[in-house]
C-alpha positions as CSV (number, residue, x, y, z in Angstrom):
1,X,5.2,-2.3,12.1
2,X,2.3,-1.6,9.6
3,X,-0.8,-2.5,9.5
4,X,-3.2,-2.2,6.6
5,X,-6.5,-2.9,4.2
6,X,-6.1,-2.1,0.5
7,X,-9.6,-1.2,-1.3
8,X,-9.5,-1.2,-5.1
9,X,-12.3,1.5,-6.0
10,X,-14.0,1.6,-9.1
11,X,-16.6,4.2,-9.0
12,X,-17.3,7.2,-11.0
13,X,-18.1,9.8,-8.5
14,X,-16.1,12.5,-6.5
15,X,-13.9,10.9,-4.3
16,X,-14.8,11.5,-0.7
17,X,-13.1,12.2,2.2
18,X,-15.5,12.1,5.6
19,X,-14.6,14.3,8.7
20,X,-15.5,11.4,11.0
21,X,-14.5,7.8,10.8
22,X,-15.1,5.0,13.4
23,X,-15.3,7.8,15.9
24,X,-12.5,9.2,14.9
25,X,-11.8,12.8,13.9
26,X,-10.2,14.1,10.6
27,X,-7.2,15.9,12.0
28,X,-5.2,16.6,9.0
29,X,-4.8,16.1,5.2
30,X,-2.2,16.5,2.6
31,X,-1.6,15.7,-1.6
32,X,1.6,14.6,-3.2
33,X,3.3,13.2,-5.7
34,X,5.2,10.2,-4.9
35,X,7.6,7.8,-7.1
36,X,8.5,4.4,-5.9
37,X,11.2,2.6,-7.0
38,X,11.6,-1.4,-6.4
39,X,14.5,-3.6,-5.8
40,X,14.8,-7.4,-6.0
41,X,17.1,-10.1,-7.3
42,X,16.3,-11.4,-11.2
43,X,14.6,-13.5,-9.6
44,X,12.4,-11.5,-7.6
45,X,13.2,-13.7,-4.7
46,X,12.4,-10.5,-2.3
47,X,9.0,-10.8,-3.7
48,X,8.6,-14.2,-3.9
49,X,9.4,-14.2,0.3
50,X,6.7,-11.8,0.8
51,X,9.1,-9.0,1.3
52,X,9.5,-5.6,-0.7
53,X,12.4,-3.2,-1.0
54,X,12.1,0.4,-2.5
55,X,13.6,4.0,-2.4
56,X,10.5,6.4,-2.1
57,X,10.7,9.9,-3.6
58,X,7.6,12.0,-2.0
59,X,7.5,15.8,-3.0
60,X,6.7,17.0,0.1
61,X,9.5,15.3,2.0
62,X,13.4,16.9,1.1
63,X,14.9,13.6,0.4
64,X,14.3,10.1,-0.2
65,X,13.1,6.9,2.3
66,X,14.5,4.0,1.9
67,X,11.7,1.1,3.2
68,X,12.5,-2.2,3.8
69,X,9.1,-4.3,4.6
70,X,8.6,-8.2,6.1
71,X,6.7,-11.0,5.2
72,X,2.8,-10.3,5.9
73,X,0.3,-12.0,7.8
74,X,-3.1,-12.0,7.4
75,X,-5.1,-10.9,11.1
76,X,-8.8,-11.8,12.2
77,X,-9.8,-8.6,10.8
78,X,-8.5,-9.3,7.5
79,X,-5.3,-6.7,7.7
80,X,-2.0,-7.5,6.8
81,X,0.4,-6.6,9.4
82,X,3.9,-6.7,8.6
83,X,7.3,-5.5,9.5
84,X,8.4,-2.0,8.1
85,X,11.8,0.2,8.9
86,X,12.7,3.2,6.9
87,X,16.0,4.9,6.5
88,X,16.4,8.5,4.8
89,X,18.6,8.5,2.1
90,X,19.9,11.4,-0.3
91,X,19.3,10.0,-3.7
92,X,17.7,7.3,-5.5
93,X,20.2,4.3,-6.2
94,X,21.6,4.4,-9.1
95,X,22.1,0.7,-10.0
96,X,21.3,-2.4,-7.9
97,X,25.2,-2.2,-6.0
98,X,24.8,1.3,-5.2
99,X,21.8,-0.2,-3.3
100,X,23.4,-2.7,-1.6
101,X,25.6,-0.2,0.2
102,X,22.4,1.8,1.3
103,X,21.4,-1.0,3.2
104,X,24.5,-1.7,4.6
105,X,24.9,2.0,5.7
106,X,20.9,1.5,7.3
107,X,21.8,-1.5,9.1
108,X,19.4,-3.5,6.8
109,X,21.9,-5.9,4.8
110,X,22.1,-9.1,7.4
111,X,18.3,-8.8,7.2
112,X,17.9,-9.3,3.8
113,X,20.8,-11.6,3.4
114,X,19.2,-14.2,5.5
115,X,16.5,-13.9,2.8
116,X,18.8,-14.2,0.2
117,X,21.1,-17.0,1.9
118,X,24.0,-14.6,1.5
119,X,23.8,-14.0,-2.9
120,X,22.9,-10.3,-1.9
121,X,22.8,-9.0,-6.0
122,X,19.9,-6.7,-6.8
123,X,18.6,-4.3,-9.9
124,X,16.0,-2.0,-10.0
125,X,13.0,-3.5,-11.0
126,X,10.2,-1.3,-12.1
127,X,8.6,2.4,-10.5
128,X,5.2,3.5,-9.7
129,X,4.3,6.7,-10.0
130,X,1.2,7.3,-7.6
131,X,-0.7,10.9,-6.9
132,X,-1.5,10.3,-3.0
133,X,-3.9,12.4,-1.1
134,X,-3.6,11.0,2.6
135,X,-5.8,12.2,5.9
136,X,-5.1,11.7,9.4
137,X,-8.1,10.4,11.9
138,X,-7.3,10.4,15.4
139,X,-8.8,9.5,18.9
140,X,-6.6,10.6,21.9
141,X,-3.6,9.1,21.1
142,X,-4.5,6.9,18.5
143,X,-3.7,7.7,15.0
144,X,-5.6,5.8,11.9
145,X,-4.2,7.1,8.3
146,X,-6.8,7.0,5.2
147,X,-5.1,7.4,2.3
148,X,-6.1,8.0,-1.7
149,X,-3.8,6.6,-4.6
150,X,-4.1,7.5,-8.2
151,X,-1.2,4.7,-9.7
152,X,-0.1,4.6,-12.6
153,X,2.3,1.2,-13.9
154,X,4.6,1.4,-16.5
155,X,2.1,-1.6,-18.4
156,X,-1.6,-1.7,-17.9
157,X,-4.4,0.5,-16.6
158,X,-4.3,3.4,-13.8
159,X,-6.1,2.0,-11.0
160,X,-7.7,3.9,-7.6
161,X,-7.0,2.7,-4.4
162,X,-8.2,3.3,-0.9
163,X,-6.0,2.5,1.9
164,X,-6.5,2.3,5.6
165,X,-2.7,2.1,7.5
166,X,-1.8,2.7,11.1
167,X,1.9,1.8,12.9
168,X,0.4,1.2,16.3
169,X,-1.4,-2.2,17.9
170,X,-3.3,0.0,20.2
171,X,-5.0,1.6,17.3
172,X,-4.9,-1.4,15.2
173,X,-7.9,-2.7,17.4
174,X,-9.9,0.1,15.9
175,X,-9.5,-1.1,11.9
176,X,-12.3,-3.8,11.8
177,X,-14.5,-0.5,12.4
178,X,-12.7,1.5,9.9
179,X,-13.3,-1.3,7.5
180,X,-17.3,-1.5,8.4
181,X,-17.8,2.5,7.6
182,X,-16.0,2.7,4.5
183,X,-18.0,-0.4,3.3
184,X,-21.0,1.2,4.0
185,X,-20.1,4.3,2.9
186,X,-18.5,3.6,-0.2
187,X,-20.5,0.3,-1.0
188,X,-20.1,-1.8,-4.2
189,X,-17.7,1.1,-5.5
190,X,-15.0,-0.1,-3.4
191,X,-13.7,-4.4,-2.7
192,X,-10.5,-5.8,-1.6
193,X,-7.3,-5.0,-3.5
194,X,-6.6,-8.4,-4.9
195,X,-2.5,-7.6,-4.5
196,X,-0.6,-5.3,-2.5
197,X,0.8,-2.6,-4.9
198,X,4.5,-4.0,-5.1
199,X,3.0,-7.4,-6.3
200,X,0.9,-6.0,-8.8
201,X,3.7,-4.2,-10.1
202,X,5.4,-7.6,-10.5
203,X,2.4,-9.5,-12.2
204,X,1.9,-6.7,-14.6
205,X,5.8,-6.6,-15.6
206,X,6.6,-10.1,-14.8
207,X,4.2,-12.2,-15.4
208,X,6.7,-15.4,-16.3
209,X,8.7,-15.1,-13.4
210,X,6.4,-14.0,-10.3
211,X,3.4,-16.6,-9.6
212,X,0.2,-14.4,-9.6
213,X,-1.6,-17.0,-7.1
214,X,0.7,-17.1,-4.3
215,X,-0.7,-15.2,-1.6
216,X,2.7,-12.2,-0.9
């Protein structure tokens, strides 16, 4: 499970990571280097079903994650909470059959096939390169990621984005008042990410097939 806010920023200054959050502690940080690479039907019926499939290559990990995540939906405090499952892989799939087995071989095929009423035929559909500097905040045994991304698409401009995540519904209680500091901290430099970053990479690259205005 993942729950999380996207932030769009747009300032100018330094980028700023506090040691306290919410009440929470910064415990640890880290920077990499991190290429995603999406897969979907011609169609992008994956997309269109509020669903997103990729092979993650991080620099600081020694191979690659397959992820696998649900359909969204929207909380009372405005996060999306979804379902998410990785698998480690060894390489990046090769063509859109070569990524068909992974998810046989990670027990993920019947689960999109239901999507996909059965027609399970996919092709790589675009990569996002993204320079990520993430930082841990915890509270006893609850864990709140705040992470910075520096994207860059293959069309269009670089954005920044600001992203608060955490896996837990125990500390998920705690990211209305994550999302109350960093507004006040941050202010006007920082509003809602208007898509999640697989969808923008569809609207940028795909703007005849995927539907801008549906909420995925």
């Amino acid at each position: 499970m993942e729950i999380e806010l996207q932030y769009l920023y747009t300032g100018s200054e330094p980028l700023v990571i506090p040691v306290e959050l919410a009440g929470f502690a910064l415990a640890n940080s880290a920077s990499f280097d991190i290429r995603d690479s999406f897969f979907d039907t011609d169609s992008l019926a994956l997309r269109r079903s509020g669903c997103s499939l990729r092979i993650r290559r991080q620099s600081n990990l020694p191979s690659p994650v397959l992820t696998w995540k649900g359909p969204s939906t929207r909380r009372a405090d405005r996060a999306r909470e979804r379902e998410e499952i990785e698998a480690p892989v060894d390489h990046i799939a090769r063509d859109g059959m070569e990524a068909v087995e992974m998810l046989r071989t990670a027990g993920l095929y019947d689960r999109i096939a239901a999507i996909l009423e059965g027609d399970v035929r996919l092709a790589m559909i675009g990569e996002l390169e993204n320079r990520r500097s993430t930082h841990d905040y915890v509270q006893g045994l609850h864990r709140v990621e705040m992470c910075w991304d520096r994207l860059r698409f293959p069309l269009g401009p670089t954005q920044i984005r600001l992203e608060l995540e955490t896996q837990s519904e125990a500390s998920g209680r705690f990211i209305r008042a994550f999302d109350e500091e960093i507004r006040a901290l941050y202010g006007k430099d920082v509003s809602d990410a208007e898509y999640g970053k697989a969808k923008e990479l569809c609207v940028r690259l795909y703007p005849e097939l995927f539907s801008a205005s549906a909420d995925v």
